[in-house]
N, CA and C of each residue as an Amber inpcrd file, in Angstrom:
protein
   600
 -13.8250000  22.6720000 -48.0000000 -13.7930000  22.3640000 -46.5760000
 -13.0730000  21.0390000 -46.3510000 -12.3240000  20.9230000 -44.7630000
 -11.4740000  19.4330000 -44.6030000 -12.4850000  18.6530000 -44.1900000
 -13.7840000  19.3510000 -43.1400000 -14.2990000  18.3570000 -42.4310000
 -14.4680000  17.4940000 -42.8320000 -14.9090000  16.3000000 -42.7160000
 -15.7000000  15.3650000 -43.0220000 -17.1970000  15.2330000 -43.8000000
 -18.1790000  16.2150000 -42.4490000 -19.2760000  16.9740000 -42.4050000
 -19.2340000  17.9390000 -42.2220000 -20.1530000  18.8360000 -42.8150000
 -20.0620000  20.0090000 -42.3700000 -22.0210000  20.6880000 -42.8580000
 -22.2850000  21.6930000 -42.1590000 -23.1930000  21.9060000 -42.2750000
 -23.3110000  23.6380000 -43.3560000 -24.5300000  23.7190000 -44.3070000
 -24.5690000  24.5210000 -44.9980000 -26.1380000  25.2670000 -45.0570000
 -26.6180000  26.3320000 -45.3230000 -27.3430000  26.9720000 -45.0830000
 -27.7330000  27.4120000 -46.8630000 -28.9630000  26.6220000 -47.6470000
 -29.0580000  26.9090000 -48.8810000 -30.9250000  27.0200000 -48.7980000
 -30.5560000  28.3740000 -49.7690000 -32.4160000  28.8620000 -49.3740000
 -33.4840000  28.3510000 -48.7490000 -32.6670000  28.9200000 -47.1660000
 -33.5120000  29.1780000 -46.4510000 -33.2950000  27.7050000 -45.3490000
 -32.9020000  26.5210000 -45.9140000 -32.8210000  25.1750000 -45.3890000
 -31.3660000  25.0750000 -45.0020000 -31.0130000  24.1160000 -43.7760000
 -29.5070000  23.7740000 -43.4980000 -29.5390000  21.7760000 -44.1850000
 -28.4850000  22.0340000 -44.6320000 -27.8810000  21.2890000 -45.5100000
 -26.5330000  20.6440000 -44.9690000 -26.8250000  19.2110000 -44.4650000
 -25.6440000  18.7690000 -43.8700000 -24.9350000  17.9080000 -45.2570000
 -23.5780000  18.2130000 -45.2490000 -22.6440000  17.8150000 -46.2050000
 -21.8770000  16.5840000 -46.3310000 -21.7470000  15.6400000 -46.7000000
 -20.5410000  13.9830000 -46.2550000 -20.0880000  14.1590000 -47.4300000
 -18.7550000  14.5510000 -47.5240000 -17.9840000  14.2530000 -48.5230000
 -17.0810000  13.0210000 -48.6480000 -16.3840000  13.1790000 -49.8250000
 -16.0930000  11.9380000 -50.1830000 -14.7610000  11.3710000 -49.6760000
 -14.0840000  10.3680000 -50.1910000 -13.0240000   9.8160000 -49.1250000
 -12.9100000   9.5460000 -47.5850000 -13.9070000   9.4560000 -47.1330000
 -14.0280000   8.8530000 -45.3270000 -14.9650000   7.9090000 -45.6000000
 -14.5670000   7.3110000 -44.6810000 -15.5460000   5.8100000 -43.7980000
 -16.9090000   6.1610000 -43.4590000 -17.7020000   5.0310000 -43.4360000
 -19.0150000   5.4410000 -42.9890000 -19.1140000   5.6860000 -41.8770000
 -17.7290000   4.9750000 -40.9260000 -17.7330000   5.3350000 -39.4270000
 -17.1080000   6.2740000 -39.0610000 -16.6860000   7.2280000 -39.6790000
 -15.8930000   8.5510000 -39.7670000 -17.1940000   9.4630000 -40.0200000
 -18.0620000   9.4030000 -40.6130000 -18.5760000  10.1830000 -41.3820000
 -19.9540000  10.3130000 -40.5790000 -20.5140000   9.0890000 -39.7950000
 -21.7010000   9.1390000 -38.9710000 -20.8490000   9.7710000 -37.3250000
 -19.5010000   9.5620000 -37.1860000 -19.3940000  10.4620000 -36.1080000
 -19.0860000  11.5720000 -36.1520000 -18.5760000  12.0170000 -37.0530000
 -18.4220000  13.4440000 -37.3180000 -20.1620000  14.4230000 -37.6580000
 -21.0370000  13.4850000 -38.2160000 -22.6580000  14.0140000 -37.7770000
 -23.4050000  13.9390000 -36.8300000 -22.9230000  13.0090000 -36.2020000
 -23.3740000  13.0090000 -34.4950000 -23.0280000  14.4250000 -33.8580000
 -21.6040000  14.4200000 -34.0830000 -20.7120000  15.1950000 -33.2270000
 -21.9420000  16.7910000 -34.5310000 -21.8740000  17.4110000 -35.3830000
 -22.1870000  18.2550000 -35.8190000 -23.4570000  18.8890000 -35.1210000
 -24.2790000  17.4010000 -35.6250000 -25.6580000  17.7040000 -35.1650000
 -25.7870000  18.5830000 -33.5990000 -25.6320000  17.2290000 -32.7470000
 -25.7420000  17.8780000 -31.1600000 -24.6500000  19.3810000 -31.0420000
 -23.8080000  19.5560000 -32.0590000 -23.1960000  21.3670000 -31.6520000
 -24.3900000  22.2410000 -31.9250000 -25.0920000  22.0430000 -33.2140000
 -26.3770000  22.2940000 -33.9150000 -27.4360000  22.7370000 -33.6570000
 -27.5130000  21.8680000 -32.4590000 -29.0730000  21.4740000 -31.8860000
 -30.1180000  22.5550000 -31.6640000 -29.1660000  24.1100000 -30.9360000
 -29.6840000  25.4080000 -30.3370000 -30.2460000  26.0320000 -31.6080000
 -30.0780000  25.6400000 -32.7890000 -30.3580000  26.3480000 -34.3110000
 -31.9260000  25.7410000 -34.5780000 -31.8980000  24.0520000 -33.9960000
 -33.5280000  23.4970000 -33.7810000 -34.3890000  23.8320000 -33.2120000
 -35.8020000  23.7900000 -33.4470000 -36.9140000  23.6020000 -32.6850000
 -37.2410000  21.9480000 -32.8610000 -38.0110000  21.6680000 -31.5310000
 -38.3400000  20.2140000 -31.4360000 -39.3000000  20.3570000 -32.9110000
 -38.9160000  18.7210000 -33.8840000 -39.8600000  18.4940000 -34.8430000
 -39.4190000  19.0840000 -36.3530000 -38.2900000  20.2150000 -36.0700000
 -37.7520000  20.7760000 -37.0810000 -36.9180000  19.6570000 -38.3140000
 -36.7430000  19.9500000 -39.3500000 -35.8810000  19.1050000 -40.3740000
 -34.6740000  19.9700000 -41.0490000 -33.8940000  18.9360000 -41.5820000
 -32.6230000  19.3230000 -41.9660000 -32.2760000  18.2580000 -43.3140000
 -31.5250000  18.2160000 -44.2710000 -31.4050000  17.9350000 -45.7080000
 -29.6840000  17.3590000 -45.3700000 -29.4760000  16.3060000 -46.1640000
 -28.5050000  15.5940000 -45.9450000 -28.1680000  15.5700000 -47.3800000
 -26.7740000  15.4160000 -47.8270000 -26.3070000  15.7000000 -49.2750000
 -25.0830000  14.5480000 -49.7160000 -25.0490000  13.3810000 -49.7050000
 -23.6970000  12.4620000 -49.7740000 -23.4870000  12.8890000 -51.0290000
 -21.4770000  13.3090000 -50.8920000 -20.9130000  13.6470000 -52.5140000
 -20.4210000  12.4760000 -52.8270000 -20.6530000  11.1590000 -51.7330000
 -20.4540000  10.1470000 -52.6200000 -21.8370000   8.8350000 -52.4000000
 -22.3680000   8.7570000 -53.2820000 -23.4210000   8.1370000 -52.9890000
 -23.5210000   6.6150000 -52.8920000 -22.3390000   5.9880000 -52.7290000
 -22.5460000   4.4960000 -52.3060000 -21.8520000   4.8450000 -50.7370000
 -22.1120000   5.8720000 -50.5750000 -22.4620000   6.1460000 -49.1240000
 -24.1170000   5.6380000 -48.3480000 -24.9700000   5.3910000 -48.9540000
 -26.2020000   5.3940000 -49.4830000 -26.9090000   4.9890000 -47.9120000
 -26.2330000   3.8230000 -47.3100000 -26.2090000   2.9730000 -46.3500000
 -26.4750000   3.6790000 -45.0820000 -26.1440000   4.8890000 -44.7020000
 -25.7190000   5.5250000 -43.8950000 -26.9490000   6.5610000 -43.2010000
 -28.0680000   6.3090000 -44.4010000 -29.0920000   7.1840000 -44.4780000
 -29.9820000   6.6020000 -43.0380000 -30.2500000   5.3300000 -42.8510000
 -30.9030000   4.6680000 -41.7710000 -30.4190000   5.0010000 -40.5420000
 -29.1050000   5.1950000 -40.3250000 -28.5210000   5.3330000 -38.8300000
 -28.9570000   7.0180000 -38.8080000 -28.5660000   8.2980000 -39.9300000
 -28.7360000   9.4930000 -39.6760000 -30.2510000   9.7000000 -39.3750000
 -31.4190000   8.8000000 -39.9580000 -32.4060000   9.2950000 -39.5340000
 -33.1470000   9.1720000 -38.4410000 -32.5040000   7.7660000 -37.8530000
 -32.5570000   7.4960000 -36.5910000 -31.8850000   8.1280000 -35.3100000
 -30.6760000   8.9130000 -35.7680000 -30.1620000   9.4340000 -34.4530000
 -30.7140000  10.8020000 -34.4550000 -31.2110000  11.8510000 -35.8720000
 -31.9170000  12.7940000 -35.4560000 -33.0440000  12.4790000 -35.3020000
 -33.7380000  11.2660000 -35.2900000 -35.0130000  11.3700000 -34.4030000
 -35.2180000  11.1510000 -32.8990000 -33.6570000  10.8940000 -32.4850000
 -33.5160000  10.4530000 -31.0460000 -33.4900000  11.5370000 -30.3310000
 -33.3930000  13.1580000 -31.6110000 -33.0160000  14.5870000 -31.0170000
 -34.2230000  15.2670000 -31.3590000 -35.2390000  14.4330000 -31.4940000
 -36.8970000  15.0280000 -32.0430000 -36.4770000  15.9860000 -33.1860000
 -35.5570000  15.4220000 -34.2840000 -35.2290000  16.2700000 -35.4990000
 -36.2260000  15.4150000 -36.4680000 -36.0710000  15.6160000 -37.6630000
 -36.5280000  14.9110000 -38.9650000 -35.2780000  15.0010000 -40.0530000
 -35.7790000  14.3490000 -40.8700000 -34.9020000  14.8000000 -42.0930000
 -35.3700000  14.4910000 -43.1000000 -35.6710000  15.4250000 -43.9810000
 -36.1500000  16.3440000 -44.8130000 -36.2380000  15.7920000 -46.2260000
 -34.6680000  15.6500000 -46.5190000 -34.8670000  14.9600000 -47.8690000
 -32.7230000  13.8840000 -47.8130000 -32.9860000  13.4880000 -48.8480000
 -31.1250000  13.3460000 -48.3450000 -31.0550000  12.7960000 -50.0020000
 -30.1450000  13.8740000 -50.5610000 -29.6740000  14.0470000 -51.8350000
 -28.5730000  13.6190000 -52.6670000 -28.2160000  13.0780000 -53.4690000
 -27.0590000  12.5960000 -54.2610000 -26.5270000  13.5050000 -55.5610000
 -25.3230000  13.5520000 -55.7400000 -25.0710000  14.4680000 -57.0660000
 -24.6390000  15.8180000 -56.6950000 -24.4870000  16.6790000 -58.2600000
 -24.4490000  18.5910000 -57.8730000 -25.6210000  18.3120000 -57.4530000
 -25.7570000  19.7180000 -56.5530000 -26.8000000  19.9820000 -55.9470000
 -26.9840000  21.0120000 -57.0650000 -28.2860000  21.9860000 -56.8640000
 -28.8940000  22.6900000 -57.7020000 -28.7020000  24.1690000 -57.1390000
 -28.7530000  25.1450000 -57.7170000 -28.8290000  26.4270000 -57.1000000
 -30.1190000  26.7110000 -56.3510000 -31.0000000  25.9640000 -56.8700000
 -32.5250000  26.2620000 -55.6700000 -33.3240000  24.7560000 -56.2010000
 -34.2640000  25.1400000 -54.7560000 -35.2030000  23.5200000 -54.7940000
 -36.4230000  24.2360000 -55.5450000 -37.2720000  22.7220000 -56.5860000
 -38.7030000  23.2680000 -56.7850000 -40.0880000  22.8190000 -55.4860000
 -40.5870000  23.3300000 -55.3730000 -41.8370000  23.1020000 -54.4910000
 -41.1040000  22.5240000 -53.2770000 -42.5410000  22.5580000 -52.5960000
 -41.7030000  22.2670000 -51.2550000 -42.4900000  20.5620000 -50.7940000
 -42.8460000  19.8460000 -51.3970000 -43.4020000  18.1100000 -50.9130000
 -42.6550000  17.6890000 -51.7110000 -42.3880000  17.9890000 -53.0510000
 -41.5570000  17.0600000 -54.3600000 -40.6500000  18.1600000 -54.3040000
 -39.4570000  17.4360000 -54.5090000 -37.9610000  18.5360000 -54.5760000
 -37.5900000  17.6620000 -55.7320000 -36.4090000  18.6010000 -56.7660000
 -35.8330000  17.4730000 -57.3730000 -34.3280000  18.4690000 -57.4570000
 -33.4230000  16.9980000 -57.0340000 -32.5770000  17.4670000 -57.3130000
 -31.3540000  16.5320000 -57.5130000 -30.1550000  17.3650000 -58.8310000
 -29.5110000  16.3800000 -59.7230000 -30.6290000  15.8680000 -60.4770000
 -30.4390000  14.3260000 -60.6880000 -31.4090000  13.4710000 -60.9570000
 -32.0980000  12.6070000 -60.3450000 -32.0850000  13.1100000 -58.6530000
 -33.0000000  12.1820000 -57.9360000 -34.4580000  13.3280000 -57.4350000
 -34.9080000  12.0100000 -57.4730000 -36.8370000  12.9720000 -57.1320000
 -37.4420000  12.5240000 -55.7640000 -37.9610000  13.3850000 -54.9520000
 -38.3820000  12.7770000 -53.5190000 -39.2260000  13.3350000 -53.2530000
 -40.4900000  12.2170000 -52.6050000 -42.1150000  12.3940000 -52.7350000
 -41.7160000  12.3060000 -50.7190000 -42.2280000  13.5870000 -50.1750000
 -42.8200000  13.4640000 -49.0770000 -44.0890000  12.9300000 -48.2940000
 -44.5490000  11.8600000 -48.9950000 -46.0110000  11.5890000 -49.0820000
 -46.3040000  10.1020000 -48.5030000 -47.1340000   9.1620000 -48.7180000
 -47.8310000   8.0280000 -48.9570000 -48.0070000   7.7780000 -50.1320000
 -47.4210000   6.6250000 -50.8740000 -48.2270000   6.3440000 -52.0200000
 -49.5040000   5.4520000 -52.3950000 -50.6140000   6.1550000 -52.3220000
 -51.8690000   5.4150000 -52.7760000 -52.1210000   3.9510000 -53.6790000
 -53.1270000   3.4920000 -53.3340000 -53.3220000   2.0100000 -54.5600000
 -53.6760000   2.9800000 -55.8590000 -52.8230000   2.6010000 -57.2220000
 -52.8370000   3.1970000 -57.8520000 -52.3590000   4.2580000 -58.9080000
 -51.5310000   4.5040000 -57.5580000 -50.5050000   5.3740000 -58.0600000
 -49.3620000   5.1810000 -58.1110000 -48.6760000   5.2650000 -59.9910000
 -47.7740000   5.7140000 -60.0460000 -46.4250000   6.5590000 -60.5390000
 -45.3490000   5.9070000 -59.4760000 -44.1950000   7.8600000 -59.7600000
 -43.1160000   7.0460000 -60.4470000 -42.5750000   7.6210000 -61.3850000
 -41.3270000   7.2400000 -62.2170000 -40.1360000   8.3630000 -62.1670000
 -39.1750000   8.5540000 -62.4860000 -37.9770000   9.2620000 -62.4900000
 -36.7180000   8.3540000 -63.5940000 -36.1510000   9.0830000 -64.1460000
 -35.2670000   8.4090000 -65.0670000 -33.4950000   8.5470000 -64.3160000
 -33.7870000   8.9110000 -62.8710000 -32.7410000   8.8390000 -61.9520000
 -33.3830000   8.1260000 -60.4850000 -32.9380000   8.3020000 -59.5590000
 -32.8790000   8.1900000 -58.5020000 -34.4810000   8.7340000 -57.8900000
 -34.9850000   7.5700000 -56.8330000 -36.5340000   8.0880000 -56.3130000
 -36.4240000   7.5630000 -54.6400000 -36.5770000   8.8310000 -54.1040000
 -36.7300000   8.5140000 -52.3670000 -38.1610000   8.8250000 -51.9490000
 -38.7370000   7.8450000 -51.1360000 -40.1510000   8.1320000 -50.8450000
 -40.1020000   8.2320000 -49.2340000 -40.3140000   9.2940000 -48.9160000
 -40.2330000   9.1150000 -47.2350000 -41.9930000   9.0130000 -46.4450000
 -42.3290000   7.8080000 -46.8850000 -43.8580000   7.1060000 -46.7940000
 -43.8340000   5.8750000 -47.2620000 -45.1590000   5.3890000 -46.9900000
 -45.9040000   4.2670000 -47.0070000 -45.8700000   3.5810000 -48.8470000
 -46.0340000   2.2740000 -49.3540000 -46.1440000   2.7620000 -50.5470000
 -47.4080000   1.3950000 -50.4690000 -48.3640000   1.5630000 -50.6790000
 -49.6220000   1.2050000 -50.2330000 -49.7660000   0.0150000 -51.5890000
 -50.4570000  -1.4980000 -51.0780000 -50.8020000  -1.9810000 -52.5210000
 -51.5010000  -1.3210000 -53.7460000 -50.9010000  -1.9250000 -55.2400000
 -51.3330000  -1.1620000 -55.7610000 -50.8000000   0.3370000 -56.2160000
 -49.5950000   0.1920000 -55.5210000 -49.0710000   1.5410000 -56.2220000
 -47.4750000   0.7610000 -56.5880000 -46.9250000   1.7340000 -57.3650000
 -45.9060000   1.2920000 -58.0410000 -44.5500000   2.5390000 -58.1430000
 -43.8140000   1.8400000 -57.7240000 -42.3520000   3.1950000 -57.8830000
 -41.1200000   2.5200000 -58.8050000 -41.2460000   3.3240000 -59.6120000
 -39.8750000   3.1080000 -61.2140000 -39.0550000   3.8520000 -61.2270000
 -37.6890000   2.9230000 -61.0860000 -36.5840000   4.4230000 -61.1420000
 -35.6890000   3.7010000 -62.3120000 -35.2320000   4.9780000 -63.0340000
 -33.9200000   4.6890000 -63.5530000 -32.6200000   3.9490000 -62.9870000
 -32.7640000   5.0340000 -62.0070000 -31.8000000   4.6920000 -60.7970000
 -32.0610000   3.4600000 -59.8860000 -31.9070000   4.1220000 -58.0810000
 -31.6990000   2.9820000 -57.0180000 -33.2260000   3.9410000 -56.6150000
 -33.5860000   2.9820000 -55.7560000 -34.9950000   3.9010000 -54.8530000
 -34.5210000   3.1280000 -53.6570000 -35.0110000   4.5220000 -52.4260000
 -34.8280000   4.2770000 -51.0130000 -36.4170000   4.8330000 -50.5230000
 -36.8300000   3.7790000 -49.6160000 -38.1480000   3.8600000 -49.0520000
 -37.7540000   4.3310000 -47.6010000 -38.4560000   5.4360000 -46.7840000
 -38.1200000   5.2020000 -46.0530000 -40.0020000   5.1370000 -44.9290000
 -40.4610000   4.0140000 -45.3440000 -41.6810000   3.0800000 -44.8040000
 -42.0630000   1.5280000 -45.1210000 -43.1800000   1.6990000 -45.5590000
 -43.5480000   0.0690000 -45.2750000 -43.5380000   0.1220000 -46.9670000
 -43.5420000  -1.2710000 -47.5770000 -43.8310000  -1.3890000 -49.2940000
 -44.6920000  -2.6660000 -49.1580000 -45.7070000  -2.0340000 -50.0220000
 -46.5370000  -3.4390000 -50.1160000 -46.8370000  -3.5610000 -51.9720000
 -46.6020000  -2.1410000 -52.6390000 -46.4590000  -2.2270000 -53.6780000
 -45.2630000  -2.6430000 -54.4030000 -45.6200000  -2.2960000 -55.8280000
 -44.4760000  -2.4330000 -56.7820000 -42.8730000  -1.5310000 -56.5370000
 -41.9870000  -2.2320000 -56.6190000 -40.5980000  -1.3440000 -56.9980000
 -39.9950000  -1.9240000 -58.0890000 -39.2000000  -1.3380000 -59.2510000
 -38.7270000  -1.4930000 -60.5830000 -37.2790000  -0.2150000 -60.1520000
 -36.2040000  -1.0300000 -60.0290000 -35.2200000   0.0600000 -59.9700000
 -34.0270000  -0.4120000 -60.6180000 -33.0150000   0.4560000 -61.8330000
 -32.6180000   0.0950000 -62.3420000 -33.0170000  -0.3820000 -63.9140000
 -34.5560000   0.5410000 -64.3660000 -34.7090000   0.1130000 -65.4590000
 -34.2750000   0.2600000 -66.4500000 -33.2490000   1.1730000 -66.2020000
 -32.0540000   1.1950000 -67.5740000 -30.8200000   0.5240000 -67.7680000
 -31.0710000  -0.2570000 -66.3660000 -30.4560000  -1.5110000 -66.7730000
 -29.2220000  -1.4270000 -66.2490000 -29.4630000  -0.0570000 -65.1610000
 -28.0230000   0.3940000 -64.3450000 -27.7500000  -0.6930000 -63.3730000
 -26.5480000  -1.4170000 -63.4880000 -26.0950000  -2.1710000 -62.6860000
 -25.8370000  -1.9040000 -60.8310000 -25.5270000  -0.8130000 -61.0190000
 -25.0410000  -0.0150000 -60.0740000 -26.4180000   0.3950000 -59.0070000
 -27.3250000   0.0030000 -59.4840000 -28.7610000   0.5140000 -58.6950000
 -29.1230000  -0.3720000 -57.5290000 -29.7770000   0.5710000 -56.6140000
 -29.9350000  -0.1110000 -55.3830000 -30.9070000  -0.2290000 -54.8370000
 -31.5750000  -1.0390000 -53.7580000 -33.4950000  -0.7320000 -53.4150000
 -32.8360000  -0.6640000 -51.7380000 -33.2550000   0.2420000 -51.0290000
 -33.5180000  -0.4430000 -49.3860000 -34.6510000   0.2810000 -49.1510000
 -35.2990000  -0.3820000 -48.5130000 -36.3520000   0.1890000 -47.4560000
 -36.6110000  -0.5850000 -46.4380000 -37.6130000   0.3330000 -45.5750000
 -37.2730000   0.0300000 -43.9790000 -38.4710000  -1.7110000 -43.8870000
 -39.3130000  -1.3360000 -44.6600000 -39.9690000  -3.2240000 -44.8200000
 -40.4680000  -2.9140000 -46.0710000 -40.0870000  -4.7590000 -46.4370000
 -40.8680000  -4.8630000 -47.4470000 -41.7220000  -6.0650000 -47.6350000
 -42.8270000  -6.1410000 -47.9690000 -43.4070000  -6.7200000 -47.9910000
 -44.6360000  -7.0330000 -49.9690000 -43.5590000  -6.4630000 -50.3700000
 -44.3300000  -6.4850000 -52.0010000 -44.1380000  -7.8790000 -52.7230000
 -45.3950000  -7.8390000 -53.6880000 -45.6380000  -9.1330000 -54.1410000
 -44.5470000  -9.3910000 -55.7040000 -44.1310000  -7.5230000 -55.8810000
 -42.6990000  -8.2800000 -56.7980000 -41.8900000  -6.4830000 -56.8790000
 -40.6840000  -7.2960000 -56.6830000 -39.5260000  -6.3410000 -56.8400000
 -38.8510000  -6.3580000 -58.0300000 -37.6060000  -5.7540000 -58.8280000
 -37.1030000  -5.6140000 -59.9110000 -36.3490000  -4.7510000 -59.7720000
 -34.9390000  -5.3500000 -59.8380000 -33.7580000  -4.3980000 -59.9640000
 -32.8710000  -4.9340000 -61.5910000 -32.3630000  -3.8930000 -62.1140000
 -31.8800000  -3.9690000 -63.0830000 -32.4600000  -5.4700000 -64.1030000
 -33.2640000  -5.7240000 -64.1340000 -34.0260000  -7.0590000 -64.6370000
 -34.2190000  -7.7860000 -64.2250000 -33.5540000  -8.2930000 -63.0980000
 -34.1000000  -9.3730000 -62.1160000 -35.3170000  -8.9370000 -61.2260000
 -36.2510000 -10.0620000 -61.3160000 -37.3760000  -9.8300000 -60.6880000
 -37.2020000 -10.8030000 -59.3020000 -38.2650000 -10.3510000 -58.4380000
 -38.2110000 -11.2010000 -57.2350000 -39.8250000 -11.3930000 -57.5450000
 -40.8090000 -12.6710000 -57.4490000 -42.2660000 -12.3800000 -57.4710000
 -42.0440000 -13.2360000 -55.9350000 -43.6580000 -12.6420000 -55.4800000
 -43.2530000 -13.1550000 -53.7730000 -42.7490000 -13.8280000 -53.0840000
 -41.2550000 -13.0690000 -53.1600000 -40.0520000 -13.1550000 -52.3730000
 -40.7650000 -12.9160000 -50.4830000 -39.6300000 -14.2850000 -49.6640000
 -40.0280000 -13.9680000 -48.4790000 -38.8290000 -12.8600000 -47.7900000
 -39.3150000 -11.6170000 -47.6430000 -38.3830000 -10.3500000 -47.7370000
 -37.7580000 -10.6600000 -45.9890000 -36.6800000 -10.9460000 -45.9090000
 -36.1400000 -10.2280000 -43.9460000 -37.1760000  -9.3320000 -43.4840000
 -37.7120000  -9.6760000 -42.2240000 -37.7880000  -9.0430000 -40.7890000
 -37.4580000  -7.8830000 -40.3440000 -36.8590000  -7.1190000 -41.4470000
 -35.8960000  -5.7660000 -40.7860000 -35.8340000  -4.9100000 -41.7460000
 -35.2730000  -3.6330000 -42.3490000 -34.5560000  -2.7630000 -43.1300000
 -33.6650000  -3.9470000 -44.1540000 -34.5180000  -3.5950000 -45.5360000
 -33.6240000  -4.3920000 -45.8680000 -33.0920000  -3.7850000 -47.3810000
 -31.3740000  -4.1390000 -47.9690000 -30.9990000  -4.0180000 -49.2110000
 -30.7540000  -4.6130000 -50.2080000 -31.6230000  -4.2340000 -51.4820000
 -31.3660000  -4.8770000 -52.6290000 -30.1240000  -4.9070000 -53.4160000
 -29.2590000  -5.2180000 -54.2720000 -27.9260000  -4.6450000 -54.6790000
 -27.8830000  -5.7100000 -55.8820000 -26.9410000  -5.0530000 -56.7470000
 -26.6080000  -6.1830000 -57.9420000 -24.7090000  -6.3680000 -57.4010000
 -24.5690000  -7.5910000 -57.7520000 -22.6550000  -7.7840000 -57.7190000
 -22.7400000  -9.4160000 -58.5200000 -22.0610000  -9.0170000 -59.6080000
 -21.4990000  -9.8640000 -60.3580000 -22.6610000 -10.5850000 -60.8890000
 -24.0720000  -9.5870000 -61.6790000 -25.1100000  -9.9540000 -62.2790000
 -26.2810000 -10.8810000 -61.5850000 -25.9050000 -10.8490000 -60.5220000
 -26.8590000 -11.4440000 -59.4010000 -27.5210000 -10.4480000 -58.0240000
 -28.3700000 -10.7200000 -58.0460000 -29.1440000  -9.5430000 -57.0390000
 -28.8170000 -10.1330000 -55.4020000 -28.4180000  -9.5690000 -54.7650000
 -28.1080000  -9.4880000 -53.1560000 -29.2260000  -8.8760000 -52.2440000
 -29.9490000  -9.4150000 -51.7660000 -31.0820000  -9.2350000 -50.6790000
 -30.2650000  -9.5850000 -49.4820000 -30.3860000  -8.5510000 -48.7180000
 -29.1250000  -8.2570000 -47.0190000 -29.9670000  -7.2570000 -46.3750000
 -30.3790000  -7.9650000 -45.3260000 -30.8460000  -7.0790000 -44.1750000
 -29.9740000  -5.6290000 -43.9080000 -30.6170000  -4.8010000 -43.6450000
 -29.5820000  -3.2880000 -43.0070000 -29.7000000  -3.4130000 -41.8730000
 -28.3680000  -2.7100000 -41.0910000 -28.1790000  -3.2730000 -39.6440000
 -28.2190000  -1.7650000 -39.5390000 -29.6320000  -1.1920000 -38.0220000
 -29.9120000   0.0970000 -38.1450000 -29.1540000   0.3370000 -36.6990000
């Protein structure tokens, strides 16, 4: 396909597509523009699955979930990598090598992945999330995050607040760091960790 975006229909779920080579501002208007053609395929409250084929697209995830909630949509899960010929279960999906908990995470509990971990919930003190990869929160953190424990440079943290008493990307630790006011991203460049508000 040329589009930009385009939307896909994979068991049973629609699957919006951002491929690679466009702008992030190419790529969030061409899903604006998709979505609202879309809309008559929704029921209010319904969800839809987002797929970047390039994933330092990553950024882009905050504005899409905000403008389909401005259309009483959700979204579902939003994926990096091949995709898979089918999803497992329907709260934990995994797919490629990223894993995504539809949940809250409890004091107590915790989830590891040796790729990529999206939590679309709370992650409550006392619980802890380890990725190989980058992890994207999309709630409050009062627990642990460890991302990048293989030491992938390339790994990333955002979530929408944080408020945890220690972070860890690729070995650098933060212990109670005073985190931004807002959506914020972790990043490594040139062996130093970058804490930058996301502008939603």
């Amino acid at each position: 396909m040329d589009e930009p975006v385009y939307a896909k229909i994979m068991d049973g779920d629609i699957i919006f597509y951002f491929s690679k080579g466009n702008t992030q501002k190419d790529l969030f208007e061409h899903f604006q523009k998709e979505l609202v053609k879309m809309k008559s395929f929704f029921n209010i409250g319904d969800s839809f699955y987002v797929y970047f084929e390039d994933g330092s697209q990553h950024n882009l995830l905050n504005k899409i979930v905000k403008f389909a909630n401005s259309l009483e949509l959700n979204v579902a899960g939003a994926y990096f990598g091949k995709l898979p010929e089918g999803k497992v279960g329907n709260k934990e999906l995994t797919l490629s090598s990223t894993q995504i908990y539809r949940k809250h995470l409890r004091s107590g509990q915790v989830i590891q992945n040796p790729g990529d971990i999206i939590v679309f919930g709370n992650v409550n003190q006392g619980a802890e999330v380890n990725a190989g990869g980058s992890i994207i929160i999309f709630g409050k953190v009062f627990g642990t995050l460890r991302a990048g424990i293989t030491n992938k440079k390339n790994a990333f943290i955002i979530a929408y607040e944080l408020n945890s008493p220690l972070v860890e990307i690729a070995g650098i630790p933060f212990f109670n760091y005073e985190w931004p006011k807002s959506p914020v991203s972790i990043r490594i460049e040139e062996n130093k960790a970058l804490v930058e508000p996301v502008e939603l």
